[in-house]
Legacy VTK file of the C-alpha trace (Angstrom):
# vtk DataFile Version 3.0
C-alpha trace
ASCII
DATASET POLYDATA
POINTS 230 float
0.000 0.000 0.000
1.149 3.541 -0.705
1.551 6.019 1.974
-0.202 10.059 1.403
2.742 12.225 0.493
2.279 13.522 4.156
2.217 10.720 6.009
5.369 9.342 4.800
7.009 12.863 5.191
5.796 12.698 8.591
7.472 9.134 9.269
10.794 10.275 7.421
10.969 13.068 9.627
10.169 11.076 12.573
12.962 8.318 11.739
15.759 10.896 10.700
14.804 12.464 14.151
15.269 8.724 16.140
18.869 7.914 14.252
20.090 11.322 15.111
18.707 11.034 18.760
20.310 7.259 18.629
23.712 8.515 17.052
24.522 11.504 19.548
23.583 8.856 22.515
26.784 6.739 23.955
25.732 2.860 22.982
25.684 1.913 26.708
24.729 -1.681 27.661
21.980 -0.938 30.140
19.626 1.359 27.249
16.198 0.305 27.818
14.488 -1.248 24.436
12.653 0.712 22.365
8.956 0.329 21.603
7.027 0.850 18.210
3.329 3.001 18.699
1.361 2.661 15.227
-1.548 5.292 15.245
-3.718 4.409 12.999
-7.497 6.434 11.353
-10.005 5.195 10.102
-12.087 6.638 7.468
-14.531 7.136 10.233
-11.673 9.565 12.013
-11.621 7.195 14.501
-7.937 7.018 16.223
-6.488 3.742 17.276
-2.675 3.084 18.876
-1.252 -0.022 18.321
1.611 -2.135 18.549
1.171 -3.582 15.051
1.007 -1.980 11.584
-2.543 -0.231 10.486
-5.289 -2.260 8.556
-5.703 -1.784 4.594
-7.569 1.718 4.164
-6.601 3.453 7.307
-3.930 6.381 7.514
-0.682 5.349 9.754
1.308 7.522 11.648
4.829 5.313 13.361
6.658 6.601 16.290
9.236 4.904 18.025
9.923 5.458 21.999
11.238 4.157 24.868
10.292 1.735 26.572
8.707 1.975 30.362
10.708 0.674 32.966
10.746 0.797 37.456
12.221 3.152 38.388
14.759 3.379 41.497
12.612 1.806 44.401
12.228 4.145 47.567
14.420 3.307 50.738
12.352 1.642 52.979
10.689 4.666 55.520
12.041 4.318 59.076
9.650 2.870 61.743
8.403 6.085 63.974
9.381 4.595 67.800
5.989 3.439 69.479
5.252 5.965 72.182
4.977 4.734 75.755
1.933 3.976 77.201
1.831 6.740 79.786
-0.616 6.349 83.012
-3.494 8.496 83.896
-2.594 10.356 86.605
-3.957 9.768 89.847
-6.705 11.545 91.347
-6.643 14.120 93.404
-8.670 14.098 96.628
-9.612 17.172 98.116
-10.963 17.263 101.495
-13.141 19.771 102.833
-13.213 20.693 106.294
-16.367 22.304 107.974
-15.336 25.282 110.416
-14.167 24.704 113.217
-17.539 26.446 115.598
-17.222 29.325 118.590
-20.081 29.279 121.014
-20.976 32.466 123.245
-22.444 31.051 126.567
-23.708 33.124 129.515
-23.272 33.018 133.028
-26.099 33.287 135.420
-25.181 37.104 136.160
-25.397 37.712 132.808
-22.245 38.079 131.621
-21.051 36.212 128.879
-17.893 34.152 127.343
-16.673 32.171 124.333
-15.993 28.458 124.450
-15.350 26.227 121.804
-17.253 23.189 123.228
-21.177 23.419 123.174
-21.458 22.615 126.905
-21.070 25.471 129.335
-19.361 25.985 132.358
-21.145 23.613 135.313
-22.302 24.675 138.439
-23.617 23.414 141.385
-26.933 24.900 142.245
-29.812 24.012 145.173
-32.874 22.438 144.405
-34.885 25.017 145.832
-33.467 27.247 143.598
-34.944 25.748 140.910
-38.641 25.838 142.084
-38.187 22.434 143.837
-39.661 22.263 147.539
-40.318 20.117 150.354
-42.955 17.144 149.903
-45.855 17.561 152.251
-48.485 14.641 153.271
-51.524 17.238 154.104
-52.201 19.864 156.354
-50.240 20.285 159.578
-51.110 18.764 162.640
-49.866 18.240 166.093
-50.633 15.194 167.413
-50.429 14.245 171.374
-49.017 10.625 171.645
-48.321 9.726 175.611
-48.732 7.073 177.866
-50.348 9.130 180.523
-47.193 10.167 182.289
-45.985 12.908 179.664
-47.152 13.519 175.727
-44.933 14.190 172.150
-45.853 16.477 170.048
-45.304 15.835 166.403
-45.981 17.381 162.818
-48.241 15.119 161.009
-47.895 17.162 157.853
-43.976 17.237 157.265
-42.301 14.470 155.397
-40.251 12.822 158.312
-37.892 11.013 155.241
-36.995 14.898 154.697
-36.130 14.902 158.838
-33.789 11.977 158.637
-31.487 13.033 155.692
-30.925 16.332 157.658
-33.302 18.672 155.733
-34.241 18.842 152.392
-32.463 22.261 151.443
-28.808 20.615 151.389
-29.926 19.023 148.253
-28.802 20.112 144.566
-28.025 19.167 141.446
-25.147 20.248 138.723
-26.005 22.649 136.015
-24.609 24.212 132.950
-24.603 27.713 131.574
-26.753 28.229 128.081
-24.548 28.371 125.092
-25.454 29.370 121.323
-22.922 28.928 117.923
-21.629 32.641 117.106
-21.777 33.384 113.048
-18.635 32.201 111.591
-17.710 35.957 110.422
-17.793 36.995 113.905
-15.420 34.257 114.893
-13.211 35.441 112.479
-13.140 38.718 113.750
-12.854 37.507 117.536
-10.166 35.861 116.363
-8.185 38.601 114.477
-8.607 41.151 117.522
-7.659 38.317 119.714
-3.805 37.776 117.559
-3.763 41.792 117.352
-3.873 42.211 121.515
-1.210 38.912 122.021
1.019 40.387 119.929
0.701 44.098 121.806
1.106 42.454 124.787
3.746 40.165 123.986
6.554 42.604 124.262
5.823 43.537 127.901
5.093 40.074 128.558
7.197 37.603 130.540
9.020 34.718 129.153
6.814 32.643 130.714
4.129 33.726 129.875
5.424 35.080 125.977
5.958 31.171 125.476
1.889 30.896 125.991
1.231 33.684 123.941
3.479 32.225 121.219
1.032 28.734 121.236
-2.225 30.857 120.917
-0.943 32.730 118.551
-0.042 29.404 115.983
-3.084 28.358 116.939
-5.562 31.763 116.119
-3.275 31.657 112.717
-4.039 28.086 111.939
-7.964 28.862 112.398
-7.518 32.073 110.636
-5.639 30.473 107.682
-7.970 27.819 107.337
-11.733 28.821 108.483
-11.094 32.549 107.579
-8.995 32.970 104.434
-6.329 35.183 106.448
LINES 1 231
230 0 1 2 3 4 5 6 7 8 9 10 11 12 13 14 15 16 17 18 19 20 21 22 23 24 25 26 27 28 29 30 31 32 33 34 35 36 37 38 39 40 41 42 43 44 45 46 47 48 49 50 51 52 53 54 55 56 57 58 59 60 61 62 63 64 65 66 67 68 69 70 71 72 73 74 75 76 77 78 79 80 81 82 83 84 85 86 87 88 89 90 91 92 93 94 95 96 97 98 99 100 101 102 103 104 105 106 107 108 109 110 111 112 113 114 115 116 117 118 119 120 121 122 123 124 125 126 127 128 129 130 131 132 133 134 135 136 137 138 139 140 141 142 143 144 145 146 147 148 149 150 151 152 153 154 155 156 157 158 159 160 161 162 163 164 165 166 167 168 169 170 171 172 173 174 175 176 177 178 179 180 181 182 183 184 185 186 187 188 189 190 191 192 193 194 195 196 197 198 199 200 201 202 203 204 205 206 207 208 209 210 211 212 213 214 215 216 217 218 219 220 221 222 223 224 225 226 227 228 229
């Protein structure tokens, strides 16, 4: 079959192009092969590549190129290190600690003080001053008992048990003065003015007595610090 005048100017060109390509190349052992690519149309103009010449009655264009090869394979990528297994921390436990209380309690006079127990100062009181009295069986009564030679007289209405444990106003019973829990920013200031006179009075204190100042002291500042924030 006869080529178009193009075409086979096309593939001279193509060819002249390759040996001159080939030529100015060192022959080197290692050259990859070379591949043939036919390209071929169809009187449809429908384009086909192939690896073999073109059928009868379609146009042919040849080219000639190198064949594909692997390239250089990659150097394996390094391993990152596994990271250590790291545990949780532990939890923290905070503790919360109430105030410690102040009471104000009063004395029967009316005076008061601070206490840091509930329970106030005892005291032993009578009976009688409590509203408490002496029992009674009725109305008095004197009774003459004799024999004829002489007569007793004796109080029919007093409780005789009373007589024999010499009186019932020895008795009396233990008692405690009233107490109530101060507001806990009232403490705090107790407290403060408290530390404010030991330490004016420290200086003119003696050492005995500056060593007892120094203990309330750590203690007002441990209250302080913690129930007060100072």
């Amino acid at each position: 079959m006869r080529l178009p005048l193009r075409s086979r100017t096309f593939l001279a060109t193509t060819l002249l192009a390759t040996l001159a390509c080939a030529s100015a190349l060192p022959v080197m052992a290692d050259t990859p092969p070379q591949v043939t690519v036919y390209r071929c149309t169809d009187a449809s103009g429908r384009v086909a590549l192939r690896d073999s010449p073109c059928a009868d009655g379609a146009t042919q264009q040849v080219r000639s190129m190198l064949r594909p090869v692997d390239g250089t394979p990659l150097p394996p990528r390094a391993s990152e290190p596994t990271a250590g297994v790291v545990d949780p921390p532990a939890p923290q436990v905070i503790v919360l600690r109430p105030p410690q209380p102040m009471y104000r309690c009063v004395r029967p006079d009316g005076s008061d003080y601070t206490s840091d127990s509930s329970e106030g100062n005892p005291r032993w009181v009578p009976l009688w001053t409590l509203g408490y009295g002496p029992t009674r069986r009725g109305p008095s009564a004197r009774v003459e008992t004799g024999d004829g030679r002489g007569s007793i007289g004796v109080d029919a209405g007093v409780d005789t048990r009373q007589r024999a444990r010499g009186g019932y106003y020895g008795a009396g019973t233990w008692i405690r003065d009233e107490c109530r829990q101060m507001p806990q920013g009232e403490v705090c200031s107790l407290l403060g003015n408290r530390r404010e006179e030991i330490r004016r009075r420290f200086f003119n204190a003696q050492p005995t007595e500056r060593s007892q100042l120094t203990n309330e002291e750590q203690t007002i500042n441990t209250r302080l610090s913690q129930d007060c924030d100072r």
